[in-house]
C-alpha positions as CSV (number, residue, x, y, z in Angstrom):
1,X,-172.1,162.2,147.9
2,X,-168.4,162.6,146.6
3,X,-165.6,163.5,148.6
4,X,-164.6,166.2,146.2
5,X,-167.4,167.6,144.0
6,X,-166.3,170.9,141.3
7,X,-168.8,172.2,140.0
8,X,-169.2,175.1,137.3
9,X,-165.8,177.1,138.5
10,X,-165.2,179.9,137.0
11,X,-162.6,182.2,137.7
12,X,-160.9,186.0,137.0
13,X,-157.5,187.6,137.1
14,X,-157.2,191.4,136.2
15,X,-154.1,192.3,134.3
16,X,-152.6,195.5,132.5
17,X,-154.9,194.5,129.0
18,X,-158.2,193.5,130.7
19,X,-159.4,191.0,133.0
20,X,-158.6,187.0,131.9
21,X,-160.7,184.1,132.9
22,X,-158.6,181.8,132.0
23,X,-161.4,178.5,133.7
24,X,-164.8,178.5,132.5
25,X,-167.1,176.6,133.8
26,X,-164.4,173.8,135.4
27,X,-166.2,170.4,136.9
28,X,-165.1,167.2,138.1
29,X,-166.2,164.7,141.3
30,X,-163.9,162.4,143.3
31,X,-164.7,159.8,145.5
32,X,-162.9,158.8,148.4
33,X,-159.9,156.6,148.2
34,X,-160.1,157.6,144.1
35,X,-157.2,158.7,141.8
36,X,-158.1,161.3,139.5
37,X,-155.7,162.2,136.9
38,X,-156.0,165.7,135.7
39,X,-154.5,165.8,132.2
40,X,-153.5,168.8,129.5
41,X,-151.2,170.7,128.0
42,X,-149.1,173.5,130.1
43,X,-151.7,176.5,130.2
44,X,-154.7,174.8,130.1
45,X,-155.2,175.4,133.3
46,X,-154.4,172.8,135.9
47,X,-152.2,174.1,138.6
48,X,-154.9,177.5,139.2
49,X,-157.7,174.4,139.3
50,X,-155.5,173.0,142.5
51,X,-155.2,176.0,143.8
52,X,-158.6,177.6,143.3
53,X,-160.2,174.2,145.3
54,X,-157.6,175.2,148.5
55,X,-158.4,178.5,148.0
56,X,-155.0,179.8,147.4
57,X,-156.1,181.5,143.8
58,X,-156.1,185.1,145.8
59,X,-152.3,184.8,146.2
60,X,-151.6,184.7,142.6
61,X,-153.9,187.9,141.8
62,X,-157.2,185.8,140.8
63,X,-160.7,185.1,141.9
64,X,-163.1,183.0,142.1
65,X,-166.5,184.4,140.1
66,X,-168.8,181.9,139.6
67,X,-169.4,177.7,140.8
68,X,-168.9,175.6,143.9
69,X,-166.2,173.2,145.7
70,X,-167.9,171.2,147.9
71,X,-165.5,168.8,150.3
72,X,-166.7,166.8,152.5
73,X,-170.0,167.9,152.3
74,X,-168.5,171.5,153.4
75,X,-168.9,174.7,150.5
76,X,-165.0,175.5,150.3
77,X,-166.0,178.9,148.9
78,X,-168.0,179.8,151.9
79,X,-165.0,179.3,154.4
80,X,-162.7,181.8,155.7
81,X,-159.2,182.1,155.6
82,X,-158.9,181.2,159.2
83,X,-161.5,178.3,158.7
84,X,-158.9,177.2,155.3
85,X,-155.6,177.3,157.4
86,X,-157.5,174.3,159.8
87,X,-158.2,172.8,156.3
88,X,-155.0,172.6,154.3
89,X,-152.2,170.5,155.5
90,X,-154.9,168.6,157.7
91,X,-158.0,167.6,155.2
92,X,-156.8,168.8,152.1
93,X,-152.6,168.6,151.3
94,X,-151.1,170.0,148.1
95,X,-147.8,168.2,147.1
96,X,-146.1,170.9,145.0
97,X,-144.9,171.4,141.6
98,X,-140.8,171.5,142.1
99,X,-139.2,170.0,144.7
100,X,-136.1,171.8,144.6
101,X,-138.1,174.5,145.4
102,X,-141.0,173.4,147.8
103,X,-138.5,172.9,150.7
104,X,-137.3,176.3,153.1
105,X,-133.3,176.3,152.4
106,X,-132.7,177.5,155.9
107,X,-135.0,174.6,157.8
108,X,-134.2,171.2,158.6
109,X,-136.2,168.9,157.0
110,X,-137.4,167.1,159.5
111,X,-138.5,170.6,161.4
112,X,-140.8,171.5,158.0
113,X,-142.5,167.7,158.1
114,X,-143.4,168.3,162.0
115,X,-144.3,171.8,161.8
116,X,-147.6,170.4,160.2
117,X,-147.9,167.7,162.3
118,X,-147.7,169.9,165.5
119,X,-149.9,172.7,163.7
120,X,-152.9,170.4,163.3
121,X,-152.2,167.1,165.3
122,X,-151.2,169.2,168.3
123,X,-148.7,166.8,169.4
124,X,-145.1,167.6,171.5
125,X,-142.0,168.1,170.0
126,X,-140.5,164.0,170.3
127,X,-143.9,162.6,169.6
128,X,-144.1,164.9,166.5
129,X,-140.3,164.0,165.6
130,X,-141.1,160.3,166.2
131,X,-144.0,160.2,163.3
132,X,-141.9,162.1,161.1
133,X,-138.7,159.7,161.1
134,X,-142.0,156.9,161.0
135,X,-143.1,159.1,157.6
136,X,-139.5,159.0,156.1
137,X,-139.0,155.2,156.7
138,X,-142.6,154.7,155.0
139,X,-141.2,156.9,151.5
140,X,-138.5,154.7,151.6
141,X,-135.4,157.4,152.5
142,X,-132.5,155.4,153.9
143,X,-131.2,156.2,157.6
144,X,-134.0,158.5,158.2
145,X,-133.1,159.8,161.9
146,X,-129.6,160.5,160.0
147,X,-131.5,162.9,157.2
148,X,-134.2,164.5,160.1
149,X,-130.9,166.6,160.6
150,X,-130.6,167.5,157.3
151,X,-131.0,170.5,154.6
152,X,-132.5,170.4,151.9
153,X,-129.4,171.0,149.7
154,X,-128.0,168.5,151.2
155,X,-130.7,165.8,149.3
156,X,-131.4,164.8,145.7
157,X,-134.2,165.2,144.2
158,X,-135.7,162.0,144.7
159,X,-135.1,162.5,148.1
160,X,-136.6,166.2,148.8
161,X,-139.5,164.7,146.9
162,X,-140.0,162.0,149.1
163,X,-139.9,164.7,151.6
164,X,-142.2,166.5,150.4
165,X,-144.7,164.0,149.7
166,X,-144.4,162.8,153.8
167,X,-145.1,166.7,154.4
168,X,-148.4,166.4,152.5
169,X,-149.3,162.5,154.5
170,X,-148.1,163.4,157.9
171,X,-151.7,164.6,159.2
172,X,-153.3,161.9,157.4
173,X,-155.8,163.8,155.0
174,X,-158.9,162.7,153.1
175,X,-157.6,164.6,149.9
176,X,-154.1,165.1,148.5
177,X,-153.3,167.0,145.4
178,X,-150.3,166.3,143.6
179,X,-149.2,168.9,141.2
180,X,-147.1,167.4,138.6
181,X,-145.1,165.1,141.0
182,X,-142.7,163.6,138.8
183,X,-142.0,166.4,135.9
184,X,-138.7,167.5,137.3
185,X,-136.9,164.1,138.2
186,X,-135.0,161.5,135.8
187,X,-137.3,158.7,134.6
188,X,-135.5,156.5,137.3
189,X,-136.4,158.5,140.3
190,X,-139.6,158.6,138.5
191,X,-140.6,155.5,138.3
192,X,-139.4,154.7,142.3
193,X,-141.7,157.6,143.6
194,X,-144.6,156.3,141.0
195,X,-143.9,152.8,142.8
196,X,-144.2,155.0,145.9
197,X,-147.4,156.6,145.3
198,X,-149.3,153.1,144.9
199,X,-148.0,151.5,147.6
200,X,-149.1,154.7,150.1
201,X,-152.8,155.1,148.3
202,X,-153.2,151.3,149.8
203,X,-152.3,152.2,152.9
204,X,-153.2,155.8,153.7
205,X,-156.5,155.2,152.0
206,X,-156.5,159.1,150.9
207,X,-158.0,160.0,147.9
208,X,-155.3,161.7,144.8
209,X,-155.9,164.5,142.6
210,X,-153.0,164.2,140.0
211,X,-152.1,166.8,137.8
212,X,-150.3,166.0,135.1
213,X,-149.5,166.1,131.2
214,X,-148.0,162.8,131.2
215,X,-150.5,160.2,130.0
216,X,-148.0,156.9,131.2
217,X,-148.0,158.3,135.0
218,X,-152.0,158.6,134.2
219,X,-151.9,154.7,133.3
220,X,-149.9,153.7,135.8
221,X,-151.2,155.4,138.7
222,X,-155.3,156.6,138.4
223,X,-158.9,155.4,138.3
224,X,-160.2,157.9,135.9
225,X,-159.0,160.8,134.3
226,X,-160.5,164.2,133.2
227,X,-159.1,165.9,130.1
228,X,-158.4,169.6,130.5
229,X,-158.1,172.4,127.7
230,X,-157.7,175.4,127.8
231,X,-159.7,176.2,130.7
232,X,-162.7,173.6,130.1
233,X,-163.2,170.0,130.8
234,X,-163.3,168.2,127.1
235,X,-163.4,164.8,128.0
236,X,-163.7,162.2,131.1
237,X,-164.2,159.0,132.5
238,X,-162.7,155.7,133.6
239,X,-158.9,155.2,132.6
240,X,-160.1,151.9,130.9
241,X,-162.8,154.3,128.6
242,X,-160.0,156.8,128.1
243,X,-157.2,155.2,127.1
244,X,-159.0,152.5,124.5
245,X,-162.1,154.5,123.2
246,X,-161.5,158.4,123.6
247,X,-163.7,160.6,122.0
248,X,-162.6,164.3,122.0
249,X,-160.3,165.0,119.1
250,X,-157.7,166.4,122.0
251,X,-157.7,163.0,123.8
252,X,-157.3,161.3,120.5
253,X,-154.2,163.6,119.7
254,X,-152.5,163.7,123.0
255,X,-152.3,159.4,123.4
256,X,-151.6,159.5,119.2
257,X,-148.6,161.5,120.2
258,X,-147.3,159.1,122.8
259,X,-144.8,156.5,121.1
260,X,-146.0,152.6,121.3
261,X,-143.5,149.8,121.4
262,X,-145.2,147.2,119.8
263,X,-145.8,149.6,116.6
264,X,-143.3,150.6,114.1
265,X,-143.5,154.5,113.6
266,X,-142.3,157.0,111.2
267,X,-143.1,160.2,112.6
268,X,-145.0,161.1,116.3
269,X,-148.0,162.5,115.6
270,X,-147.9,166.4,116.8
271,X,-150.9,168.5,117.5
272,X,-150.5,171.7,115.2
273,X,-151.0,175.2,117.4
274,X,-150.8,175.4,120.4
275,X,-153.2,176.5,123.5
276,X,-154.3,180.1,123.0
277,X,-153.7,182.9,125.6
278,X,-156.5,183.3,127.8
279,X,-157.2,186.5,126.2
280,X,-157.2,185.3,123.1
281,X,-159.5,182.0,123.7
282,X,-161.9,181.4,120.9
283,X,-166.0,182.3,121.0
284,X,-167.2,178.5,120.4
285,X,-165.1,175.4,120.9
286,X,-161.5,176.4,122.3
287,X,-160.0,173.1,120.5
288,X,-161.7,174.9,117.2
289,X,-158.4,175.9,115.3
290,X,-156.7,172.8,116.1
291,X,-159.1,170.5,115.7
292,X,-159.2,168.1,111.7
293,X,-163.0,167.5,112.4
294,X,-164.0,171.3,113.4
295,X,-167.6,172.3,111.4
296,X,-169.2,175.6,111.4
297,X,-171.2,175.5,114.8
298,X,-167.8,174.9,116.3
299,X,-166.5,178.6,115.5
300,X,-169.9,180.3,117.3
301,X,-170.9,178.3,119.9
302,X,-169.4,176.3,123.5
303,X,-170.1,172.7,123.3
304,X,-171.2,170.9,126.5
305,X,-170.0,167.9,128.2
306,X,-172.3,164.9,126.7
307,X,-172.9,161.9,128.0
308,X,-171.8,159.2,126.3
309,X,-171.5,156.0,128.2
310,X,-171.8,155.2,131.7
311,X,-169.5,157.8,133.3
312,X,-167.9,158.6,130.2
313,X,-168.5,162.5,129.3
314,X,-167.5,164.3,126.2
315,X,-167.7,167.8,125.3
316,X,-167.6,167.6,121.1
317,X,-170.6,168.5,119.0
318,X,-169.4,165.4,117.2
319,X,-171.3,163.3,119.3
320,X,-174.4,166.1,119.9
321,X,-178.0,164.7,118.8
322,X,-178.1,167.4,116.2
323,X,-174.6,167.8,114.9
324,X,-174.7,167.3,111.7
325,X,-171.4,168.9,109.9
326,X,-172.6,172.6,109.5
């Protein structure tokens, strides 16, 4: 059984011009020690899928209606709030989506990495202290017992992300999810905490969930890869099957708008429209109005993820036993 297994999530927020579900039907397995790339657009849905597997979706106003998280052969769903608290920070960890943000301005960050630590490893004060100057040597943050001391507006950006990402580590869990970890720095910084991320996978031996619209971290960094839009699962499978034979028109687009160095290009290819409003999703296939190979069946009815190679999954009529261009 998989570490991580999502399966038919579905979920609801209520808002002044009707309820929104903005996932439908959401699925996706991970296996332990695996790196799973969750990739789309911004509103198609990632960051309330993160959420909705911790259980934090109640926070933001939503629910979840319909499907199951199962972790660890445990049924999220059927967990209390009490039974989550023993489960986030020490099973599951979320690395946030901003790290100038993430950190408390009035706490020391060394205090906020051992405040976990002490929370679910129960251990004292100086032995809690002594992992967390440990965790910041292991990101790589210079004269660590020096910046234990220190506030967070006192760091870069680099720096508060290496933070946080020793926050999420320091109670060793079997699942970390990592919500865009590199949008807001420089493409330096970026590449050092990509460098970063391989080297602790290794050695923690934790499995990733990496959200993300940027399909070069996804290269870089995963096993496979599931493509998100607008609320569904279109495409996924291994990052070999993704990157050199996608099938979903979206997965075609997104990688035909990434530039390639060994090609001489006019123009970038850019995807026309962009992702509709969950209250505005369309009845059949949401990619309908942007897609160039859209037929009639596409406007009335919800494709299904199809199976086309060993662990490769597509949801395009295209590739449907009966589609056949109404």
């Amino acid at each position: 059984m998989s570490l991580l297994e999502v399966s038919g999530l579905k979920l609801r927020f209520y808002s002044l011009d009707g309820p929104i579900e903005p996932l439908d039907r959401v699925g996706f397995q991970l296996e332990e020690g695996e790196v799973l790339g969750l990739v789309g657009e911004t509103g198609c849905g990632k960051s309330i899928t993160a959420k909705s597997i911790i259980k934090l979706i109640s926070y933001s106003g939503g629910e979840i209606i319909n499907g199951s998280i199962i972790f660890d052969h445990e049924d999220l769903l059927s967990k209390s709030e009490k039974e989550m608290q023993k489960i986030r920070g020490a099973k599951i960890s979320l690395i946030s989506q901003d790290p100038m943000t993430s950190l408390d301005p009035v706490y020391r960050v060394g205090d906020q990495i051992i405040e976990a630590i002490q929370v679910h490893k129960k251990l004292h004060y100086k032995e809690a202290k002594k992992k967390a100057v440990e965790l910041m040597r292991l990101m790589g943050i210079p004269l660590p017992k020096k910046v234990f001391y220190q506030y967070p507006h006192e760091l870069s950006g680099g720096m508060k992300q290496r933070i946080i990402i020793a926050i999420a580590l320091s109670c060793d869990p079997a699942l970390v999810i990592a919500d865009e970890p590199t949008t807001a720095l420089d493409v330096t910084i970026q590449a050092q905490i990509i460098d970063l991320f391989n080297k602790l996978k290794e050695q923690f031996q934790s499995a990733f969930l990496l959200i993300t619209h940027d399909l070069g971290v996804v290269a870089q960094m995963c096993n496979s890869v599931a493509i998100m839009y607008a609320g569904n699962i279109v495409e996924k499978g291994s990052v070999k099957k993704i990157f050199h034979s996608p099938n979903h028109p979206y997965t075609k687009s997104l990688l035909e708008c990434i530039p390639k160095m060994n090609q001489k290009q006019k123009k970038l290819m850019a995807i026309p429209g962009s992702v509709p409003h969950p209250l505005h999703f369309p009845t059949g296939c949401r990619f309908y109005p942007r897609c160039q190979y859209a037929m009639k069946k596409c406007l009335s009815q919800h494709p299904g993820l199809i199976k086309v190679d060993n662990d490769h999954f597509v949801a395009c009529f295209k590739y449907s036993n009966n589609s056949n261009g109404e």
